[in-house]
Structures are given as structure tokens and as C-alpha cells.
C-alpha positions in Angstrom: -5.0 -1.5 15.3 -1.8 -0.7 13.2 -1.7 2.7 12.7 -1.1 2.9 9.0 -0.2 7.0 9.3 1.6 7.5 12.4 2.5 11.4 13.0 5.9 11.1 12.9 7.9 9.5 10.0 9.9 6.2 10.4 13.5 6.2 10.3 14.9 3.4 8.3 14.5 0.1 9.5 12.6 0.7 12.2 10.5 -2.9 13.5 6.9 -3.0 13.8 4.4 -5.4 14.2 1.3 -5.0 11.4 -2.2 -6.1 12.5 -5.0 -8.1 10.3 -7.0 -4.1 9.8 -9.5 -4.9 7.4 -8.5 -3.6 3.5 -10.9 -2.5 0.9 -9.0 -3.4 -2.3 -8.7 -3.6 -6.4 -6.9 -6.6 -6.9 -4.6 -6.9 -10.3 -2.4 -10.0 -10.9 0.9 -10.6 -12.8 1.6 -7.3 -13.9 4.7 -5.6 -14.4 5.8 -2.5 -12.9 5.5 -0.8 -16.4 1.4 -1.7 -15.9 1.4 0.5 -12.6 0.4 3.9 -13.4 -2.7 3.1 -15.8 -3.4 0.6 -12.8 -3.3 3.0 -10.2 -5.3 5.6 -12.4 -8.0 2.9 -13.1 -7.9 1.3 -9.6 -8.4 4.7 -7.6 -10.9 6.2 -9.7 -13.2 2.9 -9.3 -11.9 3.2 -5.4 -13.0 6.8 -6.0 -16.7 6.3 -6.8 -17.4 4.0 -4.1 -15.7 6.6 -1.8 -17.7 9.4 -3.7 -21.0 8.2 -3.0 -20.3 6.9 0.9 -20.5 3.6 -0.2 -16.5 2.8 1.4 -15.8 5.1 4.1 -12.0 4.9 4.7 -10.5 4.8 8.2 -6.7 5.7 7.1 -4.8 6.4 3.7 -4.2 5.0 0.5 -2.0 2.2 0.2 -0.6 -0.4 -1.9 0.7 -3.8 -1.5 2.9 -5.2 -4.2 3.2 -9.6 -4.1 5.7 -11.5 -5.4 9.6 -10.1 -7.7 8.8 -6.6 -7.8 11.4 -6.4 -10.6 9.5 -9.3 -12.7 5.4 -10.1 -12.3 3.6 -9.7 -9.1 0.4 -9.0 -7.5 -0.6 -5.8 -7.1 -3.8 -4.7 -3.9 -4.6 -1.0 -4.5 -7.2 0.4 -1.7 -7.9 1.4 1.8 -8.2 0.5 5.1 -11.8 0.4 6.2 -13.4 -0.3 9.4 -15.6 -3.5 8.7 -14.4 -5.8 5.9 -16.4 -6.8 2.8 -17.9 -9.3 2.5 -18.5 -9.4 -1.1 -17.3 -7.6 -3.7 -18.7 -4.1 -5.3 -18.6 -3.4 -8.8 -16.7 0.2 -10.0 -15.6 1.3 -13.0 -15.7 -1.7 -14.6 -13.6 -3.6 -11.6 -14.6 -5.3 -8.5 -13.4 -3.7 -5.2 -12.7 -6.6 -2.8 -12.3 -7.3 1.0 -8.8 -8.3 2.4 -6.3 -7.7 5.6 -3.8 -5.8 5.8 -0.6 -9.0 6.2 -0.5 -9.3 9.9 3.2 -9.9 11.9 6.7 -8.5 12.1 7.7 -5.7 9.8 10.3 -3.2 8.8 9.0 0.2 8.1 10.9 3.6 6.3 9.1 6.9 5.6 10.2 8.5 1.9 9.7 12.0 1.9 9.5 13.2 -2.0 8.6 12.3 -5.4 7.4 8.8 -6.6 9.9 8.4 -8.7 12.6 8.0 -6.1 10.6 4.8 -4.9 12.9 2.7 -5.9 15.9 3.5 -4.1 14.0 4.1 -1.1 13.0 0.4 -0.9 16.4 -0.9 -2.0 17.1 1.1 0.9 15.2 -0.8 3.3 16.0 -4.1 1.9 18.8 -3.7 3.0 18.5 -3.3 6.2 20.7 -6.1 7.8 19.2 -8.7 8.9 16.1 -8.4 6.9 14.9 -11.1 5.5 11.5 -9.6 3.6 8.7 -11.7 2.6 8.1 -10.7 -1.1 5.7 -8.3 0.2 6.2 -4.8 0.2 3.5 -1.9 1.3 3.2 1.8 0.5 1.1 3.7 2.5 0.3 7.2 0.8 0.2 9.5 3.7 0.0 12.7 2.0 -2.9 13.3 -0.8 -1.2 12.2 -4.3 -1.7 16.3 -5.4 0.8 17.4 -3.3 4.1 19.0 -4.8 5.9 16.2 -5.0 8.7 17.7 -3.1 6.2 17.6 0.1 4.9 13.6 -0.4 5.3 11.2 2.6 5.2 7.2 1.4 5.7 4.9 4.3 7.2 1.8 3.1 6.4 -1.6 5.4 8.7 -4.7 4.4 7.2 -7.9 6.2 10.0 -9.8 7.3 10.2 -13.5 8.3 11.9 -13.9 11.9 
């Protein structure tokens, strides 16, 4: 299984290979990256409750997975990993939580240490990486709990790539 919070951060453009690991997910589509904070707050506190009450029991750490021109509309997966997949959705807060897989195959992985904020620059970063040629999928993995001084975060960023 991909381990989606190795011990040890990534240094730029390192390759790894991503496995189907089952995701438990709110799924938002065509949003813009203005729409990403009141998402977030809304998708993790319905994520919340069903992690609240034992009803998801997560086997690794928050992530995101952005689909499609980051820097127009896209898709947008916010969850967890979770050892058995759903197989129907649960209602939380007003939204469904959904099963999905992590994508499976080749990527390129970077780990940001710092605020949110510097996001940004941290995937240009890694898309530039030569020879990458990403997949219009990009995944955050929120090691550290969101609380932390944001001087202390660690966001590993996986790029799929085509071969």
C-alpha cells in the first residue's frame, strides 16, 4: 500500500509509484480555487462527524486531490484514506461522503514544509520538474494536523505523470 505519510519528506521530484488505497471522499465539481477554503471548511467538518462518531476510521492523513486546470475549474476530492472502500455513500453535514481510490501509477512527489499559502509555488515547483509530463491531477497529503503553526506544516504534493 502507498504510504501516503512516509517519515521522511520528499525532495523535489522524487518518482513514486501510487497504489489504488481505498479513499473516503467529499466530492465538489467545477469550482474555482477562490471556492476552496469554504469547501474545505464544509467538506472536513462533514468528514469530521463521520470520523467523530467511528463511523470512517481513517488509516492515514488528510488529503486532497485537485482534477482538471487548477488555475480555471476543476474537480476537487477532499477526504481520507480508509481501509475498506464504500460502497455507498453516507450523508454529513448536508453532503454525501463517497468511496473512491487513490489514482494508481507513476508519480512525482515534493514535501512543502510551511504555510498554505506558499502552495503555489511549491507545485510550480514540481511541475517543473523536467521531464514531467503531469496528468492534470495533483494531490496534497496533509501530514501534519491543519492547527499547527504554520511555520511547522508538512504538505506532500504527488503529480501523476504520464510515462
Amino acid at each position: 500500500m502507498t504510504d501516503l505519510a512516509p517519515p521522511q519528506p520528499y525532495e523535489r521530484g522524487v518518482r513514486v509509484e501510487l497504489d489504488p488505497v481505498p479513499l473516503a471522499v467529499v466530492r465538489r465539481d467545477d469550482v474555482a480555487l477562490d471556492d476552496v477554503r469554504d469547501l474545505f471548511d464544509e467538506g472536513y467538518a462533514a468528514l469530521g462527524r463521520l470520523l467523530g462518531d467511528g463511523t470512517l476510521v481513517p488509516v492515514g492523513p488528510a488529503l486532497a486531490i485537485y482534477r482538471g486546470d487548477v488555475q480555471a475549474r476543476f474537480d476537487l476530492e477532499l477526504g481520507f484514506p480508509v481501509a475498506d472502500a464504500l460502497t455507498s455513500p453516507l450523508a454529513a453535514g448536508g453532503l454525501d461522503v463517497v468511496g473512491t481510490t487513490l489514482p494508481a501509477g507513476p508519480a512525482l512527489a515534493a514535501t512543502h514544509l510551511g504555510a498554505y499559502d506558499d502552495l503555489g509555488n511549491a507545485w510550480a515547483g514540481l511541475a517543473d520538474t523536467p521531464g514531467a509530463r503531469h496528468a492534470d491531477t495533483w494531490i496534497e497529503v496533509y501530514v501534519t494536523d491543519p492547527s499547527s503553526d504554520p511555520d511547522h506544516l508538512r504538505t506532500d504534493l504527488l503529480m501523476p505523470v504520464r510515462d
